[in-house]
KOLSEVO-438787 format. One record per residue (C-alpha): residue in one letter; x, y, z. Coordinates in steps of 0.05 Angstrom, whole numbers, plus 32768, in hexadecimal, padded with zeros to 4 digits. Layout:
N
REC rest   px   py   pz
REC    A    X    Y    Z
...
END
This chain:
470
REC rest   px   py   pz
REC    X 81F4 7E35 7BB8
REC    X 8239 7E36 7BDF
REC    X 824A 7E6D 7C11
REC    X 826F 7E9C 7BF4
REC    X 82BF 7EA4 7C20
REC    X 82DB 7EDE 7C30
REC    X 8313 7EF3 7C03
REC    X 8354 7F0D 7C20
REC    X 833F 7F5C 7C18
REC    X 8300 7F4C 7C48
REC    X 8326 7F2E 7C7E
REC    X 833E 7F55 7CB7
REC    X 8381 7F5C 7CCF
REC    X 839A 7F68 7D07
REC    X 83DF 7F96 7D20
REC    X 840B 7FA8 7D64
REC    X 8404 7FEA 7D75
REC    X 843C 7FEA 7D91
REC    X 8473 7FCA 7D62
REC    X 844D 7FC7 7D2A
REC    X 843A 7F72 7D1D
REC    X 8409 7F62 7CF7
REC    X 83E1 7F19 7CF7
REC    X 83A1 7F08 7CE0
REC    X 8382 7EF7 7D1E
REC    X 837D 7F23 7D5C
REC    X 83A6 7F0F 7D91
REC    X 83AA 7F22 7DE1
REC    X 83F2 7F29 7DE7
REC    X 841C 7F41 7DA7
REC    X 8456 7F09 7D9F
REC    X 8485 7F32 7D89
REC    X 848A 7F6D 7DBA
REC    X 8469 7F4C 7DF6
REC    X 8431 7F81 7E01
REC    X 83F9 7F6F 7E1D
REC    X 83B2 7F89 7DF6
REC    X 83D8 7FB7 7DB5
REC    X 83BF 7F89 7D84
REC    X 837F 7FB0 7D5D
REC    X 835E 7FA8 7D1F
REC    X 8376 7FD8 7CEB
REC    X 8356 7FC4 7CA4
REC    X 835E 7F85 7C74
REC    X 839A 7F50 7C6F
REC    X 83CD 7F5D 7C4B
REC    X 83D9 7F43 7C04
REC    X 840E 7F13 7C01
REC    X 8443 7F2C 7BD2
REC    X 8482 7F15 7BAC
REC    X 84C3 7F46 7BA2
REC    X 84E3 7F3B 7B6A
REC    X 8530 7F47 7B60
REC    X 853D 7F91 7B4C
REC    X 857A 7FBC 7B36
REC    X 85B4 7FCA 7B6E
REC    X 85BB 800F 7B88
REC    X 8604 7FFC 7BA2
REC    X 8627 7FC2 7B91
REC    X 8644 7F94 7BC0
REC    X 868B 7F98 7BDD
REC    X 86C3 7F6E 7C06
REC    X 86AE 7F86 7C4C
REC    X 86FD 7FA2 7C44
REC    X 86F1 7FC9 7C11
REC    X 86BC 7FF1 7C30
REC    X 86D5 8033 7C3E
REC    X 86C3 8042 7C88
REC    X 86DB 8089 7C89
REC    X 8695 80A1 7C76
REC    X 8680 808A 7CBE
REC    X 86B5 80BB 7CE6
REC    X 868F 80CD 7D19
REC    X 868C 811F 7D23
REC    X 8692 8141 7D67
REC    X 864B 8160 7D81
REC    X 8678 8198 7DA3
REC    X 865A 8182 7DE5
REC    X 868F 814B 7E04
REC    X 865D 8123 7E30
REC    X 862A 8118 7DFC
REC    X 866B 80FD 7DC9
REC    X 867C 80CC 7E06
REC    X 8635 80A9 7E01
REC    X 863C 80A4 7DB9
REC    X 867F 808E 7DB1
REC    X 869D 80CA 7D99
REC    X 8669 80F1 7D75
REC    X 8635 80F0 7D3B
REC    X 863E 80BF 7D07
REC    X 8628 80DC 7CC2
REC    X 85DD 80C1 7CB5
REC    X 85D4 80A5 7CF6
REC    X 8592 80B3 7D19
REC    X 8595 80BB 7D64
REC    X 8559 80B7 7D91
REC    X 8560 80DF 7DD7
REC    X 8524 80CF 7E03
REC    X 8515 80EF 7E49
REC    X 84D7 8107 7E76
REC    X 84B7 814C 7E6B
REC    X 84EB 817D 7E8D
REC    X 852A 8162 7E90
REC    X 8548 8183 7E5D
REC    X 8551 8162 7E22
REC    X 853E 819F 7DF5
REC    X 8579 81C9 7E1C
REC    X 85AE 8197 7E0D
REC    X 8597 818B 7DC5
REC    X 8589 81D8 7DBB
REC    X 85DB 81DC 7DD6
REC    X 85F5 81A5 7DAD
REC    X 85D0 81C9 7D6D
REC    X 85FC 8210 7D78
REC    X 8636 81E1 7D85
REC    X 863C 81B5 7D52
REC    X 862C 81EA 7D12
REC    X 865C 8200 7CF1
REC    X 8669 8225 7CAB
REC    X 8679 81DB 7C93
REC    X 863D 81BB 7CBA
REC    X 85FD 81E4 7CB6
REC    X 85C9 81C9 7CF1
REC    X 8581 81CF 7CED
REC    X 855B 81D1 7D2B
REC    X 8508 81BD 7D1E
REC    X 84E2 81C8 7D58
REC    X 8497 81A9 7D56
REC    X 847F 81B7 7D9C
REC    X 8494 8200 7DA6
REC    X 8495 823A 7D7E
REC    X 84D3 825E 7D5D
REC    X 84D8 8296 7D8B
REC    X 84D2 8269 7DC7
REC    X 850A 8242 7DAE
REC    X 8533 8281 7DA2
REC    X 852E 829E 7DEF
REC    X 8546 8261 7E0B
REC    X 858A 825F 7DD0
REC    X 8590 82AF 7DF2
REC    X 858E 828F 7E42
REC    X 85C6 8259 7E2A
REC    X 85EB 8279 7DFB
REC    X 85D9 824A 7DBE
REC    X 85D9 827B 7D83
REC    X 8603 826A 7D42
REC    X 85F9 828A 7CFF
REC    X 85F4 823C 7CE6
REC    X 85C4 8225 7D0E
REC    X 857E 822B 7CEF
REC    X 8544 822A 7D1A
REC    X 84F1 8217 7CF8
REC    X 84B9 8203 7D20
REC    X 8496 81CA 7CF1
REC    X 8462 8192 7CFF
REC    X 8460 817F 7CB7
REC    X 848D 8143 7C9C
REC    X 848E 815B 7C59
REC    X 849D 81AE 7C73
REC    X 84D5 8187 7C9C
REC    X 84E8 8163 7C55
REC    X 84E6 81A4 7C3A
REC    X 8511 81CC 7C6E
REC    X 854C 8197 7C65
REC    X 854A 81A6 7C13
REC    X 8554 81EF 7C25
REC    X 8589 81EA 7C5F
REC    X 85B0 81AD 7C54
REC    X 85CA 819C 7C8F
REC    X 85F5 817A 7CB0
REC    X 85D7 8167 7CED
REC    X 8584 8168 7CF6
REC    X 856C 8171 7D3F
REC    X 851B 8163 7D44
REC    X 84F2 816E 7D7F
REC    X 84D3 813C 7D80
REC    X 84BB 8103 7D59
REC    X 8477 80FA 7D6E
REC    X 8462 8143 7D65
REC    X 846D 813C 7D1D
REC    X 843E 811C 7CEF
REC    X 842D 810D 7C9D
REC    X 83F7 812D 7C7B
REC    X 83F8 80EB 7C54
REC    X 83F0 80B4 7C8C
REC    X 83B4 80AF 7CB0
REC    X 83B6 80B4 7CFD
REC    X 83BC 80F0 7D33
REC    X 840E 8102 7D48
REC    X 842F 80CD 7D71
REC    X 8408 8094 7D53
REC    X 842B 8058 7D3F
REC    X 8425 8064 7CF8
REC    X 8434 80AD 7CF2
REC    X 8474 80A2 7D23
REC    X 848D 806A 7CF4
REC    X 847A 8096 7CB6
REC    X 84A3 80D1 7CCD
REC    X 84DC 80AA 7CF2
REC    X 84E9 8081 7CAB
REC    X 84EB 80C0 7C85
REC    X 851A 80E3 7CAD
REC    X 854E 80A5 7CA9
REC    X 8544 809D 7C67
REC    X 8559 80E6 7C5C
REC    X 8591 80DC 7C8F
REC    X 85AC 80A7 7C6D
REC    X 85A0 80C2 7C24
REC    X 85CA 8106 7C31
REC    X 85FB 80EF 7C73
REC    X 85DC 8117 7C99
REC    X 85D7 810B 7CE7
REC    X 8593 8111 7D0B
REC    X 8586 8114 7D50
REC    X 853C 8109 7D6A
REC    X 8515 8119 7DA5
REC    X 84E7 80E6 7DC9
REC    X 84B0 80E9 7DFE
REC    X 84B5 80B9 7E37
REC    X 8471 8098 7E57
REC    X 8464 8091 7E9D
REC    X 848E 8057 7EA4
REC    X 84BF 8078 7E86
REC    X 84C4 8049 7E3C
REC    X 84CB 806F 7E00
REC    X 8486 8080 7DEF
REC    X 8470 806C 7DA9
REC    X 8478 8029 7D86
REC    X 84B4 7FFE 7D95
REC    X 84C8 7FFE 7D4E
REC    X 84E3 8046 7D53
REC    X 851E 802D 7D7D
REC    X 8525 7FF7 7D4E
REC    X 852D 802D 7D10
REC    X 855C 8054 7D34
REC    X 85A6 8051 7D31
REC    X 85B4 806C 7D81
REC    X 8586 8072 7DBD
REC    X 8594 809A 7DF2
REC    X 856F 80A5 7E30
REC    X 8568 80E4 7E5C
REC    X 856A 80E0 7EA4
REC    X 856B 810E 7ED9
REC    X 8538 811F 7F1B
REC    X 851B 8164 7F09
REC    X 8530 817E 7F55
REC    X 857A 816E 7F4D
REC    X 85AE 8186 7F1B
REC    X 85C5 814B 7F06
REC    X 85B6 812B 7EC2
REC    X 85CE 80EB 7E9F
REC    X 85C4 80D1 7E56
REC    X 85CA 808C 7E53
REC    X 85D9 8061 7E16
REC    X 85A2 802B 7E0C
REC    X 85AF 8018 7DBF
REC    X 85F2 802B 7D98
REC    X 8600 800F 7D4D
REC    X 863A 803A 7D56
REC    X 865B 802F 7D9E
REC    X 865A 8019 7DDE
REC    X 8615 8019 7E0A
REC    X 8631 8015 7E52
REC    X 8647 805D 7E4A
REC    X 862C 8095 7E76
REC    X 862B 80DD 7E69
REC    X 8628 8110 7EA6
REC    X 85FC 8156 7EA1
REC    X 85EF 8190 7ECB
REC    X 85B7 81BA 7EC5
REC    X 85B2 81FD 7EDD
REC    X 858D 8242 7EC4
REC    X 85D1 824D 7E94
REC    X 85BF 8213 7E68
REC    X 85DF 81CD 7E72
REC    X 862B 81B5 7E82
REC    X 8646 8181 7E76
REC    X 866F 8157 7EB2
REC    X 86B5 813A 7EA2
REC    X 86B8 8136 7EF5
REC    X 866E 812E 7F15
REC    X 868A 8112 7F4D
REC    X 8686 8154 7F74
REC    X 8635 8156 7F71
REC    X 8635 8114 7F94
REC    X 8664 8131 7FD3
REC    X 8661 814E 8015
REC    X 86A9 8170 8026
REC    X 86A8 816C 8076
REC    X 86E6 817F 809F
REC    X 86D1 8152 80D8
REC    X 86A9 8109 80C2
REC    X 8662 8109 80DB
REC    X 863F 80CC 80EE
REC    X 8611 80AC 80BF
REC    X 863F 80B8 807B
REC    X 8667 8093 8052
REC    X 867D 808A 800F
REC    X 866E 805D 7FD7
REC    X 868D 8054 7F8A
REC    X 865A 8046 7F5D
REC    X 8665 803B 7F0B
REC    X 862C 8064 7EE4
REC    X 8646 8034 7EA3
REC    X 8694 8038 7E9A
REC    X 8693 8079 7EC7
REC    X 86A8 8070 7F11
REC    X 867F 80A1 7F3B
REC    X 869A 80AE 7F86
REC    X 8653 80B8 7FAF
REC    X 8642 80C6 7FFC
REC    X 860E 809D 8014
REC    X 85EE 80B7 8059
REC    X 85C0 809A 808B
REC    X 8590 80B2 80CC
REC    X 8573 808A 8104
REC    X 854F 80B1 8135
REC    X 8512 8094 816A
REC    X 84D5 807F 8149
REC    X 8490 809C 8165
REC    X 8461 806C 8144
REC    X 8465 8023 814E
REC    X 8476 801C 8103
REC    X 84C3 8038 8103
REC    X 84C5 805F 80C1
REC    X 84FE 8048 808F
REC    X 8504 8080 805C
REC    X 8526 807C 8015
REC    X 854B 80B8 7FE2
REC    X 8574 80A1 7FA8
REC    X 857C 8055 7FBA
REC    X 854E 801C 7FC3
REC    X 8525 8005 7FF2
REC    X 852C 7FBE 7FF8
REC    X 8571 7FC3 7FEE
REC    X 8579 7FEA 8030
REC    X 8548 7FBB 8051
REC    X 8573 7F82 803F
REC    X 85B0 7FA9 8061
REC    X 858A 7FBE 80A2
REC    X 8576 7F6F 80A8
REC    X 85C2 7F62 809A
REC    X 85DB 7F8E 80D3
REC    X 85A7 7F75 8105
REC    X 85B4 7F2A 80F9
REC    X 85FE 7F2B 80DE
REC    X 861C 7F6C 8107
REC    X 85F6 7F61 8144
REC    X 85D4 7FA5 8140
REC    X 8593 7FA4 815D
REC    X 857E 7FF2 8165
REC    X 856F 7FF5 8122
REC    X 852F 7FCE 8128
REC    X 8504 7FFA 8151
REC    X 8520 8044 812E
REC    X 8513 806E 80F7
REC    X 8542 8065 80BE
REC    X 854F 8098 8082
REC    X 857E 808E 8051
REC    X 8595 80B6 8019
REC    X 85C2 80C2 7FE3
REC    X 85E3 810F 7FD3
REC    X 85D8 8134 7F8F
REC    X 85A7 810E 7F78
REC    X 85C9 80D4 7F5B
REC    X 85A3 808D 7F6F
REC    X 85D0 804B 7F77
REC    X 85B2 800F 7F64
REC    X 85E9 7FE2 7F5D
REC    X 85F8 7FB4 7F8E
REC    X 863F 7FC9 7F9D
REC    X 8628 8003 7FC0
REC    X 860C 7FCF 7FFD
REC    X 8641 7FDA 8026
REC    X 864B 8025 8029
REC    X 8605 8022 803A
REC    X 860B 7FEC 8074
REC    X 863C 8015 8091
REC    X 8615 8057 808D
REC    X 85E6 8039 80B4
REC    X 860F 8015 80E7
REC    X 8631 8057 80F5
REC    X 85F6 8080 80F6
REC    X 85DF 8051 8133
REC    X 8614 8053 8157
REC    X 8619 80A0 814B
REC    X 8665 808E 813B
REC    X 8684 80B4 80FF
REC    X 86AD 807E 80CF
REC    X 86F6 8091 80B3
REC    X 8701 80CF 8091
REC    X 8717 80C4 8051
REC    X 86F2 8079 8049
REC    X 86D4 8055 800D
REC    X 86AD 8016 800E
REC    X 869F 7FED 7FD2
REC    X 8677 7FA9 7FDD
REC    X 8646 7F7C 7FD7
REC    X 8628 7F64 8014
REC    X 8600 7F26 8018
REC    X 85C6 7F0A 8047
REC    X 85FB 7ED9 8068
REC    X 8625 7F22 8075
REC    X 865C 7F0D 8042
REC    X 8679 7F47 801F
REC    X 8673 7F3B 7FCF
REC    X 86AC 7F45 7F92
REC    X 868F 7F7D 7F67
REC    X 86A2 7F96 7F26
REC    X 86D7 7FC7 7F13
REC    X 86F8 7FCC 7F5B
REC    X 8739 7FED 7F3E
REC    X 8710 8026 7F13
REC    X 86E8 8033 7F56
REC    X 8725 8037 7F7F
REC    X 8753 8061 7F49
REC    X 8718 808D 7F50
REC    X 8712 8098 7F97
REC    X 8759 80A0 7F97
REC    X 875B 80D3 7F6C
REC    X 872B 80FC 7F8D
REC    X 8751 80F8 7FCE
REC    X 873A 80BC 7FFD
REC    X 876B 8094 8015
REC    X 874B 8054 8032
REC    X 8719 8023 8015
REC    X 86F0 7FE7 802F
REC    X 86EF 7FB3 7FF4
REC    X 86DD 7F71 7FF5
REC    X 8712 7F31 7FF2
REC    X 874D 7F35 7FB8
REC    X 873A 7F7D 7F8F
REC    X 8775 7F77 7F68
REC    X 87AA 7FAD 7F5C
REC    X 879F 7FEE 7F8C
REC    X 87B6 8037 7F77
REC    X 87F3 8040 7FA6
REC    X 87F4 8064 7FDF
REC    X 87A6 8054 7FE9
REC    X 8798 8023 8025
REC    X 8765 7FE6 8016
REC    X 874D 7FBB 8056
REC    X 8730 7F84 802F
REC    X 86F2 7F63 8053
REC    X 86CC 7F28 8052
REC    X 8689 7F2F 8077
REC    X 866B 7F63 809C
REC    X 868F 7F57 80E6
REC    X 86D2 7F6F 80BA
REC    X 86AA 7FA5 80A2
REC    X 8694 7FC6 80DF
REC    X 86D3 7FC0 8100
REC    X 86DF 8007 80E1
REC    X 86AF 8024 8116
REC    X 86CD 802F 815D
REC    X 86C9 7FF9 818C
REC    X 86AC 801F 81BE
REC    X 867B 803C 81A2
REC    X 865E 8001 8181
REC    X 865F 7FE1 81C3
REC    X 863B 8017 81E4
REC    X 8604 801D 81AD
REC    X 85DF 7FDC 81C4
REC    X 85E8 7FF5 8208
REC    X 85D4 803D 8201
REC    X 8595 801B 81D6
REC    X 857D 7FF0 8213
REC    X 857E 8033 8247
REC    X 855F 805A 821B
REC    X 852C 8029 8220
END
């Protein structure tokens, strides 16, 4: 008698847990996302189906004949926040803002809620993590109460479903996604299914009535959106909130825009008031001196389209272990590595080697980008040679490991910039382009140009001073 085969219903099948692929074999490494050991068993393979044609809900137009007035985007009241998204809420979009625990994403949502409502625009606030009450004293401590803004606490799709049949609102703020779950779909809160359940029937709803939705999402320790993938695929924005806890500083980034521009950058400060927004942040990142101290100087860095003017500042003092320490705030390690090595073998600095270096950024902002290389260089060429640099001095560069000083992006936004807030020379490298008037650029080509901005005789002394100390 022949063996009997499985049928399709008795076969397993296998899905990501991440972005939700399915196959029908299990897999190490899911070939769609890239993660490495999400692919589980959940149940049989699927039935292959056909669709047939069915009835139009909308039929089809000249892309010119669309009317595109229906996506006028509407102001969120707070300025910063419409920067990021290109002016404002689109009606039906769904935006996902995602930031570690504490930095203050329910604040700024919380104040965009009381901003945005109006008599013509009802908001509806659902909180799913804290209670009603809780929500309530921190709308008292910033100021955040409107007669149409409605506040529930829900962890219930369908009571959420429910709440937007009774309120119709404009805008829907929910904190957050993975707190809320169906009574229908199997699975604890912030599983893969119940996040995709409730995240598709919150857009469907958005885009059903118009009305604009704004969701919170938890971050994991690497700082990824936690949840499946898939959710930033559903979504029409995502935003990300960044910010060190100890500073005041926050930024919301845009990583995903249907609607806009994604290299925009939108500047926070949070304090026990609530949260402000920045037109001018440039003032957290400053040091106002009357005299220069040695050890400073001043970068331009771009946070997206946004030229921020930023003081770099650097230490060396003699090292007591064998091991000189070389200690990092708000900018990279290697990158500073790279520049010591550059000033030892390029700028004939060699008191660097044997000392204890710190370097740091002010207000908490970090600089990444390479263009900040030679504000750096020069904070710690002048913090060796205990020699103050210009008052009143940029420097905007790239410098290389042959000491060449780079082109970098957006020199005349970095330099309109500085000179608007008051400095009056720049180091730049080779051919910038058109300078604000009245603002005097030394261009330079390596680092021996550089430099050259330090006093002669105290650079000349440093080596010497070095070699008696010794």
């Amino acid at each position: 008698m022949a063996a009997r085969t499985k049928s399709a219903k008795d076969r397993p099948s296998y899905r990501c847990t991440e972005c939700g692929w399915t196959t029908a074999k299990w897999l190490g490494r899911c070939p769609e996302c890239q993660a490495w050991g999400t692919v589980e068993e959940f149940g049989g393979a699927p039935a292959v189906r056909t669709t047939a044609a069915g009835r139009v809900s909308t039929a089809a137009l000249p892309i010119g004949q669309v009317d595109s007035r229906q996506a006028t985007a509407r102001s969120t009241g707070v300025g910063e926040l419409d920067r990021v998204l290109g002016g404002g809420l689109v009606p039906g979009a769904v935006v996902l803002l995602a930031g570690e625990p504490g930095v203050g994403k329910s604040t700024l949502l919380l104040d965009v809620a009381a901003k945005a409502a109006s008599s013509d625009h009802r908001t509806l606030y659902v909180t799913a993590e804290e209670s009603a009450s809780q929500v309530r004293l921190r709308a008292d401590r910033i100021r955040a109460i409107n007669d149409h803004l409605y506040l529930a606490a829900e962890t219930d799709l369908s009571a959420v479903l429910g709440h937007l049949d009774a309120v119709k609102p404009s805008l829907l703020i929910l904190d957050s996604v993975q707190t809320v779950a169906s009574p229908e779909i199997d699975g604890a809160p912030g599983g893969m299914a119940q996040v995709r359940e409730v995240a598709g029937a919150l857009i469907r709803a958005s885009k059903e009535r118009g009305m604009s939705t704004l969701l919170v999402g938890h971050v994991t320790k690497d700082g990824a959106i936690a949840g499946p993938r898939l959710l930033e695929h559903l979504v029409d924005v995502v935003l990300s909130f960044e910010g060190d806890r100890h500073a005041r500083l926050r930024l919301v980034r845009g990583v995903k825009n249907r609607y806009g521009a994604t290299d925009e950058v939108g500047c926070f400060e949070l304090h026990d008031e609530g949260i402000t927004g920045l037109a001018d942040p440039s003032g957290l990142f400053l040091t106002r001196r009357d005299e220069p101290v040695p050890g400073t100087c001043l970068t331009v860095t771009l946070e997206g389209k946004r030229p921020l003017v930023a003081e770099v500042q650097a230490l060396t003092v003699d090292s007591q272990i064998p091991s000189p320490r070389r200690t990092t705030s708000g900018l990279e390690t290697s990158r500073v590595s790279m520049m010591l090595a550059v000033l030892e073998q390029r700028g004939r600095i060699s008191s660097l080697g044997k000392r204890d270096i710190y370097s740091a950024t002010v207000g908490g902002v970090k600089l990444s980008e390479p263009a900040a290389d030679l504000a750096v260089a020069l904070a710690l060429a002048s913090a060796a040679s205990d020699t103050p640099l210009p008052k009143n001095l940029v420097a905007i560069g790239e410098v290389g490991l042959a000491g060449e000083v780079r082109r970098v992006t957006g020199v005349q936004r970095r330099l309109a910039e500085a000179y608007r807030l008051g400095f009056t020379h720049a180091l730049v490298p080779t051919d910038p382009g058109k300078v604000p008037v009245g603002m005097k650029v030394t261009e330079v080509a390596n680092m021996g140009d550089a430099l050259s901005v330090l006093p002669r005789r105290s650079r000349a002394q440093a080596p010497q001073e070095e070699s008696a100390r010794r």
